[in-house]
VEXLO-817153 format. One record per residue (C-alpha): residue number from 1; residue in one letter; x, z negated, y negated. Coordinates in steps of 0.1 Angstrom, whole numbers. Each point is the difference from the previous one (the first is absolute). Layout:
<sites>
 num residuo     u     w     v
 NUM       a     X     Z     Y
...
</sites>
This chain:
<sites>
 num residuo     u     w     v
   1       x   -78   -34   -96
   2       x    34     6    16
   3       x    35     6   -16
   4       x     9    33     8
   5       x    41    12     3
   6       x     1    39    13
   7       x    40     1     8
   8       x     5   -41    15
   9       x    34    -2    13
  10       x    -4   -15    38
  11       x    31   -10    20
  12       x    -6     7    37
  13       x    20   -19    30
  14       x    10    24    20
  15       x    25   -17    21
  16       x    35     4   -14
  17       x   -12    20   -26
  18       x   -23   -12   -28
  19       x   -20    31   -13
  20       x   -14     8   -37
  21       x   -31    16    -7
  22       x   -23     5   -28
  23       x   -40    -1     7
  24       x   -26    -8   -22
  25       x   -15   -32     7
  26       x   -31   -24   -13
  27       x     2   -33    -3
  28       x   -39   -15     4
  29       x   -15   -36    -5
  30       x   -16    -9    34
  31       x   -31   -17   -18
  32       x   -11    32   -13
  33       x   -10    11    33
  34       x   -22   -29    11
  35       x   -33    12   -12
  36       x    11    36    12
  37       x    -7    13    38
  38       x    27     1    13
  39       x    15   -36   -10
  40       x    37    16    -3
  41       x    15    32    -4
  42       x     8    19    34
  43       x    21    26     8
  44       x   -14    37    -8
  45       x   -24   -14   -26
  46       x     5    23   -33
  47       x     6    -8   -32
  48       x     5    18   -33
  49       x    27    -9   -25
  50       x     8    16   -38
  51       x   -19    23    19
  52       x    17    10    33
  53       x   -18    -6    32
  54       x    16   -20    28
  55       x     0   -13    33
  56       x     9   -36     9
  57       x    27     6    28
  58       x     7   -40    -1
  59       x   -12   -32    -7
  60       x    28   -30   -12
  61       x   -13   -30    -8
  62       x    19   -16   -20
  63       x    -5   -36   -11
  64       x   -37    -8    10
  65       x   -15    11   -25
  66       x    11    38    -9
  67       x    12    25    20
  68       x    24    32    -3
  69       x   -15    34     8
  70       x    27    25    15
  71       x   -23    33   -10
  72       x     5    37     7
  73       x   -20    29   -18
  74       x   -30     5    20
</sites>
């Protein structure tokens, strides 16, 4: 089960300019995966939410034991 937020505000470094943007995002238990092949979500794996298909574009793991899912519609 993840927790699923389609517009997550995400601050980008971008030198001297910090950058806003909205994407949507998933936020996944690690331990869900371990009797799954593969063992962790990759990049370019789909996944459907409220519906939508998407594409994992990247992985953040965040403290060991769940990880953020930047997505894009696949």
């Amino acid at each position: 089960m993840a927790k699923f937020d389609e517009s997550f505000l995400m601050i980008e470094d971008r030198g001297e300019v910090a950058v806003e943007t909205r994407k949507p995002v998933a936020t996944v238990d690690l331990a869900d995966f371990e009797n799954r092949t593969p063992k962790e979500p990759k990049r370019d794996d789909l996944i459907r939410a409220r519906g939508v298909l998407y594409k994992i574009h990247s992985v953040q793991p965040d403290d060991g034991r769940q990880a953020v899912l930047i997505l894009k519609k696949a």
